[in-house]
Structure formats: C-alpha cells, structure tokens
N, C-alpha and C positions, 0 to 999 in steps of 0.2 A: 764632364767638365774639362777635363784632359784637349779633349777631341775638339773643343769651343776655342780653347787657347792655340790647339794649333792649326787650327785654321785660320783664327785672327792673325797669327806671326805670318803667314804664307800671305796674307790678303795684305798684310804690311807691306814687306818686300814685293810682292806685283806691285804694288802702290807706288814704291819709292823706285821701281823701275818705270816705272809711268810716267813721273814729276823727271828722270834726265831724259826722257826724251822727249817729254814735252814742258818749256822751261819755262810759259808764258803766264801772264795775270788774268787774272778774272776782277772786273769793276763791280763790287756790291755798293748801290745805290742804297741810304738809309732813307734821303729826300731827295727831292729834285736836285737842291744843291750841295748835299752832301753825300759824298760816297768812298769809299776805300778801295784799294789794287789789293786784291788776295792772290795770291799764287794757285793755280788748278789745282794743285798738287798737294796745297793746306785744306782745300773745300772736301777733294776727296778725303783726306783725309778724316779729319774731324767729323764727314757724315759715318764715315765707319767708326770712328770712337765712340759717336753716337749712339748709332745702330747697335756696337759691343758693349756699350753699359747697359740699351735697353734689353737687349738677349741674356749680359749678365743677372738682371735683378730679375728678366722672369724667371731663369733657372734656379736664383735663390726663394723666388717664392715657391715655387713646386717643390725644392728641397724642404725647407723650413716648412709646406704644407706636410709635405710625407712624414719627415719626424715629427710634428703635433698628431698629424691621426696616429701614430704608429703607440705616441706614451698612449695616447686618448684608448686606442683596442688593448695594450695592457693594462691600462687600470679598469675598464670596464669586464677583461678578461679577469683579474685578480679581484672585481665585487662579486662577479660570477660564483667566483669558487667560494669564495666566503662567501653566498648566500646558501649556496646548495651545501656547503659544510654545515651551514647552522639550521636549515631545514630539514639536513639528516639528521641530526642532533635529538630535535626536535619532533621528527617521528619516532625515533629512539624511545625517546622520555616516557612519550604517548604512550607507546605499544607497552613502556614499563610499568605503566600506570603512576608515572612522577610528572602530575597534570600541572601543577602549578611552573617546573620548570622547564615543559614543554610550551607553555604557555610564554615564559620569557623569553626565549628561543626564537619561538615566531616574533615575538614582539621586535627582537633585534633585528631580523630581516627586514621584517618592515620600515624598519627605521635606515635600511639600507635600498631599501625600495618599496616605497611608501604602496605600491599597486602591485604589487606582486602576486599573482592571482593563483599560484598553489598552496603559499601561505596563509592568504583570506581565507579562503577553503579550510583550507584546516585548521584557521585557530577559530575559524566560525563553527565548524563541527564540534570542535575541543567546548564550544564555551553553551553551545545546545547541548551538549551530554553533558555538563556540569550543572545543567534547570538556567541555563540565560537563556533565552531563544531568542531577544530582543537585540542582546549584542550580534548574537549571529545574524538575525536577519541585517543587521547594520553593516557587518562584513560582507555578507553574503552578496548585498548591493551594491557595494563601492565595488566589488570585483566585478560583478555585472557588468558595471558602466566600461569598464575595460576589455570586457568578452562578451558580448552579451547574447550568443550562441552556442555556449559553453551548456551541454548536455547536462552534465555530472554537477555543475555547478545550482543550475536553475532545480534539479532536485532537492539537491540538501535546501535551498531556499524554499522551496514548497515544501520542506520537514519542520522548517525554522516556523513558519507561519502557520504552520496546523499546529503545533507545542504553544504558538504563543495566540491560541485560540483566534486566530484572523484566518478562519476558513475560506470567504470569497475569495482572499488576497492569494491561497494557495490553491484554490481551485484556479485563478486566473495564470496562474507563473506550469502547472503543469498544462497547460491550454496552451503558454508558449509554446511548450517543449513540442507537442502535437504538431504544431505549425512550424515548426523546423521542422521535424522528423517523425509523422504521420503516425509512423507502425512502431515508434516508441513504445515496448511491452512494459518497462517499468513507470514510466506517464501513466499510463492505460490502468494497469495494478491501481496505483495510487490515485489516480480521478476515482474508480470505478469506486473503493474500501470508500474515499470519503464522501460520495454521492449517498451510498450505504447509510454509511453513518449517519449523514443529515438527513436521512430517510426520502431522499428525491429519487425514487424508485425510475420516475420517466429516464429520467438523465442517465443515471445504473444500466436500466437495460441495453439502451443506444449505444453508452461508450462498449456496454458487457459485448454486446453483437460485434463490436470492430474485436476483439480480441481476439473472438472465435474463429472470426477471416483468416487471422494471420496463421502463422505458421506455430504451430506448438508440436514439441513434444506429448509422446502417448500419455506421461504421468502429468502435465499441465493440460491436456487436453482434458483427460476426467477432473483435476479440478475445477477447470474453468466449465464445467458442462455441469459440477453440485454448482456453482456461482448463479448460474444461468437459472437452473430449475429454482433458486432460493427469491433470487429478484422475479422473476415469475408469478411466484406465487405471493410475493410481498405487493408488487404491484395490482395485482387479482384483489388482494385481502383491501387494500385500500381504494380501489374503484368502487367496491362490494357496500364499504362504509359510507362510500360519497353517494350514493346511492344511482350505481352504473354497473347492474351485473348484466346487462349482455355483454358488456366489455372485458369485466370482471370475470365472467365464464372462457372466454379465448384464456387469458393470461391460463387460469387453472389447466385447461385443456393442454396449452403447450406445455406446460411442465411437467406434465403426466405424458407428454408425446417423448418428451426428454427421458422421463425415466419411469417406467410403468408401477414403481416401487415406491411411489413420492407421496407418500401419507398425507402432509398437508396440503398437499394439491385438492386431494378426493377429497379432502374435509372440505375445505373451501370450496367445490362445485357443488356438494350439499347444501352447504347452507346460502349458495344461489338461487337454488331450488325452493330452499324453505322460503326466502326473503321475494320470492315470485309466489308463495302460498302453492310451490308443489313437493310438499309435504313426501306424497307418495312417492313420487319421481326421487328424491332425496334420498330416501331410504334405499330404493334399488341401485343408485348409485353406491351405497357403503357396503349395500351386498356382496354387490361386485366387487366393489377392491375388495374385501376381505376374503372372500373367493380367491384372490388373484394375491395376495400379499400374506394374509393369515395374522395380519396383525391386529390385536388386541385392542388399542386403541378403540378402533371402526367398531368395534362389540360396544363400546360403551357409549357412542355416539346413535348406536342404534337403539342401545338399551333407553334412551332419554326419548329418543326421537316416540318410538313405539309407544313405550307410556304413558307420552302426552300425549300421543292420537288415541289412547284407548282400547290398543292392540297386541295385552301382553304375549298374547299367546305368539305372537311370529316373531319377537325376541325371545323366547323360552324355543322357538321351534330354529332360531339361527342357532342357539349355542348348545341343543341339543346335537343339530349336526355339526357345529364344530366338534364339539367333543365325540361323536361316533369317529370322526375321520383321525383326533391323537388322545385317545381315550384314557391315557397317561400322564397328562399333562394337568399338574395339580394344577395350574394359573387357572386354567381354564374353568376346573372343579371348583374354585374360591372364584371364579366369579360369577357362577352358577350358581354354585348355596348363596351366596351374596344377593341375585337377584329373589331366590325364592322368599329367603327373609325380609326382602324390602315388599315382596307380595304377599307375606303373612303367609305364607306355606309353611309351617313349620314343622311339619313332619318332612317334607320333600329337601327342606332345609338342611335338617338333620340328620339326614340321610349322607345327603351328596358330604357335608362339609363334615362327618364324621368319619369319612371313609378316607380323608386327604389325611397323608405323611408327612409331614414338611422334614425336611433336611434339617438336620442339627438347630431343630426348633427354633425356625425363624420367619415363626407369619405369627406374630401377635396378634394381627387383626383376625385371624380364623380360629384362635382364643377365645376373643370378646366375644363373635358370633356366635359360639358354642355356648360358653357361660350366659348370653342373652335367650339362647332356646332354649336352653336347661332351663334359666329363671321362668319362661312360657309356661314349660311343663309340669312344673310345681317342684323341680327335683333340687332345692337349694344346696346342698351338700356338693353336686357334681358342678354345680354354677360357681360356687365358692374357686374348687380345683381349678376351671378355667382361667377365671379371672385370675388366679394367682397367677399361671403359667408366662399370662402376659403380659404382670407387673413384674415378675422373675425377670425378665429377659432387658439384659443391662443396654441394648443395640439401639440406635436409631429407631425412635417411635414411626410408623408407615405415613408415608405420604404418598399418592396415589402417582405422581409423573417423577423422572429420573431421567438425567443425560446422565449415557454410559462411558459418551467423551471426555466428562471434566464431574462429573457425581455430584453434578445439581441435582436440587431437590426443589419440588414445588408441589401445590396443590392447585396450581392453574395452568392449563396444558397451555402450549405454544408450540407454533411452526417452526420459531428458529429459536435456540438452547440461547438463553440471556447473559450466559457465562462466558461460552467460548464462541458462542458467532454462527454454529453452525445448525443445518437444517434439518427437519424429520431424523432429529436423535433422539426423542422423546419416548420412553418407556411406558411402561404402566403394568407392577405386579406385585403382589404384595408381602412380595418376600422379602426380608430385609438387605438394604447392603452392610457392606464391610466397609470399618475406618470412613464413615463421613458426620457431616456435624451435626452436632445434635439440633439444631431445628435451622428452618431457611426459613425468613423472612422477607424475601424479594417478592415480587409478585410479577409475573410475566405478562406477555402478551395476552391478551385474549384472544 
C-alpha cells in the first residue's frame, strides 16, 4: 500500500512538471454548442486520480477479501478442533461403555456438522449395538450420500440390514463394496456367511471360489478350504433333493477331492447311488471311506444299508474286520453286540457286549442290552442288576450323534453341526459325555 502511495506522489510531481512546460488548454465538447477550455495538465491529472481511486478500491477489496477468508479459516479451524475434541470424547465414552453419553457427543457434532461422516459411522454402530439397526441404517445412508465409496462405511451398512432382517438390501450394498474393490476379503466373508445362511448354496460356492483366488494366509487358507468342502456338499445334498444326482455326484466328488476325510461328502455319493437304485455300488463306496477314514458313522450307514438288501452277513463281515484291525476298541464291541441283538443272536450278543468295560460306567445303553439278553435267557435276577446300573447313572441319557465342537446332541445325523455351523463334526458313540444337557430337542438336517 506504501509502495501505491508513492508512486502516486512521483506520478504527481512528473504531472505538475508536465502542466509548466506545457501551459496550454484542452476544448471538451459536451455538444456541438457547448464545450469547456480544461487545462492539459487538469485532464491529466484527474485521469490519474482516477486511475488512483480505481487501483485504491481494488486493493482494498483484496485486503478486505484476505482478512474475510483469514476470520472464515479460523473459525472453520476452531469448528475443527471442537469437533475432533467432541468425537474424542465420544469414543472415550464408547470404549467406557457410557453409551448413552457417547451417544450425546456424537449428537453435538453433528449438530456442528450435520454430514460429518466419522460421526455417522459411529453413532450408527453405537445405535446397531444398542438393538436399533433401523436408526443406524438411517445414519449409515445419510453418510453415504457424502462418500459413497467409503469401504468401512458400506460394511457396517450391510451389518445394519442383515440385524434389521433386509437381507437382499445387504446382500445388494456388499455387491457394492465388490465393485469398488473386487478382492474385498471382508465383502467376500460376509456375501459368502449370508448366501450360507439363506441357503443359496449356487451364489456361496461362486463368491466361495473368488476367495480361494485371492491371497490367504496358511491359517485362512484351511479355513476357507472346510468352507469349501461344506458348500460342496450342501450344494451336492440339495441338487440330490431336486432330483439332479449326476450333478449332485460332481459337488460330493469335489469335496471328497478337497479333503479325502469328509464324511458327508461319502455319505451323500451313497445315497446318489441308492437314489439311482445302485444299491450295491453305494455300499462299496462306504467301504471304502471307512477303509480310508475308520469312521464309525459309515458302519451304521452300512449296517441299514445291508439289512435292507437282506445281507447281514457282509455287515457282520465289515465290523468283524473292523474290529480284528482295533480289537480294543469298546465303541466298536457296542456296536457289534448292538447289531447281533437287533439279529436276535443272543448268545453272539452276549458274548461280545459282556466282554466290554466301560470307563467309569458310562454306556447306559450296554446296560439295557445286557439286562434285555438276560431277560432272553430267562435269568431275571441278572436282568434286574442291569437295568439298575443304567437307571443308576445320574449322566446324560445316550443319544446316538454329538458335535464335539459345541456338545450337541441329536438323534438325527447331519453334515453340518446346527449349533455351531460347522461340517463333518458329527460323532456317534455310546459313551456318555460330560456336563451337557439333559435332553436336545432340535432336530437337524436330514
């Protein structure tokens, strides 16, 4: 401004050394017949006064503009800090479990910035972990519309809409996330769990296979590969239903290529077998896994299988050589006397299931069968002992299937545990457990 002024003073003095040496008038014509004698030396002048008001007032607007933006970035600087002060605050609260005045906190922010998108977020989470899922998805969307590529954000909204049972709505918003960013593993997680859930086994395996592409970890790689072998054979089981087992056969096949160990896989290419009327074929396949896995299950699918074709003797001849190979193994003995007594052998019966020890008396059910051959035999006195032994026993009465992940109980086998989610956990023995409830009423999969 200094530097304005004096150059005007210098442009003066040139000016008025200008006007003595040149002394004469200038004629401004207003009209034809009127005009004025102005002096050179006033024209110049006055166009420089001119010129120096018009130079003065735009330098007071650029000033007068600088200090408006300059209050304008401190107060916007000074909402700043009061937001982030009351959003600390207000994670504070959170973390201290004082929700209601975490919940005020956010509220003030917002009220200092109506779209403030880490607030939304978090009093949208805050108010889904309180049972709203409604209010959050209503946060969760106003913040959208201000980011609407916000990764972290379009999650919790597809958490807010599966709580507030609008599954499509959050299958549709993790379908965004995809289409921003492809190889999304937590999208991919949570498509795949709620595909699962609504049982669209198609949809499960498709998204399940991009998972596998990407890049895992050794310890998510064998998760994501039981994932695999479970929609596998869910898919298999329900092709099978709809009545499509050559299809039905593939799914079973890959999940047994997955994992040579996968019980309900080999159960379910059995009974593709059966549902083709190859009977025969069925059974050599449960051979074989049991051959290959030794699992107990496969014994009792065979033992049904063979008896309704009218063939006991080559179930009496599988758990005969089961048992040559762990000749130790009570399970095995209880369910060998088990089968002799359902074929009326009652000596062959009472033999085998007389010879079994149980551990700190705990097969009630190899009780009953004793005191039921004794009653046979005519010896009621020894029938009486039994029977008591397994009205004695205060445990968990036998139910034939058990997950050993979560100590379900059921009397109807299934490929995946109805408890805990997970696949081929399925037991089968007649020993009792420990600490579970005394009876389960759920009924599983068939």
């Amino acid at each position: 401004m200094r530097l304005l002024v004096l150059l005007f003073l210098i442009l003066i003095t040139f000016v008025g050394y200008l006007a003595y040496l040149n002394p004469g008038n200038l004629t401004l014509y207003f009209t034809k017949e009127e005009s004025i004698e102005i002096p050179v030396t006033a024209v110049v002048l006055l166009s420089m006064a001119f010129g120096g008001l018009i130079v003065i007032m735009v330098a007071g607007f650029v000033e007068t503009k600088h200090l408006f933006m300059t209050w304008r970035l401190a107060r916007t600087k000074k909402r700043e800090e009061r937001i982030g002060e009351l959003l600390h605050q207000g994670l504070n609260a959170k973390a201290s479990r004082r929700y209601s005045e975490a919940a005020g906190l956010f509220q003030k922010v917002l009220e200092l910035s109506p779209n403030h998108v880490p607030t939304l977020l978090r009093l949208g989470n805050l108010y889904r972990m309180q049972g709203n899922p409604l209010e959050a998805v209503r946060l969760h969307r106003k913040a959208k519309g201000s980011d609407e590529k916000n990764i972290e954000l379009l999650l919790c909204l597809s958490k807010d809409l599966e709580e507030a049972h609008r599954m499509e709505e959050a299958i549709q918003t993790l379908e965004e996330i995809l289409k921003i960013d492809r190889e999304c593993f937590s999208a991919q997680i949570r498509l795949r769990e709620l595909y699962a859930r609504l049982e669209r086994w198609e949809e499960a395996h498709a998204i399940q296979e991009r998972i596998l592409e990407g890049t895992l970890l050794p310890e998510e790689a064998k998760v994501q590969q039981t994932w695999m072998e479970g929609i596998k054979y869910e898919l298999g089981r329900r092709l099978l239903k709809d009545g499509h087992p050559d299809r039905a056969r593939r799914y079973f096949r890959g999940a047994i290529k997955l994992n040579k160990n996968f019980i309900p896989a080999y159960i379910g290419l059995g009974e593709v077998f059966m549902a083709e009327g190859k009977t025969k074929d069925a059974g050599e396949v449960w051979e074989k896994a049991y051959e290959m896995t030794a699992h107990v299950l496969l014994l009792h699918r065979l033992e049904d299988l063979y008896l309704s074709m009218g063939e006991p003797a080559r179930i009496l001849r599988v758990y005969q050589e089961a048992i040559r190979k762990d000749p130790t193994n009570p399970i095995l003995q209880f369910y060998l006397g088990k089968l002799y007594y359902r074929l009326e052998m009652v000596d062959e019966a009472f033999e085998v299931l007389s010879g079994i020890e149980p551990a700190e008396d705990r097969m009630p059910d190899l009780y009953k069968l004793l005191g039921n051959l004794y009653l046979r035999k005519g010896e009621l006195s020894e029938a009486c002992e039994e029977f008591k032994k397994a009205l004695d026993l205060k445990k968990r009465v036998l139910v034939p299937y058990y997950c050993p992940s979560c100590d379900f109980h059921t009397t109807h086998w299934s490929g995946r545990c109805p408890r805990c989610g997970q696949w081929s956990t399925f037991e089968a023995s007649p020993v009792m457990g420990e600490q579970v409830q005394a009876k389960t009423t759920i009924k599983s999969q068939p």
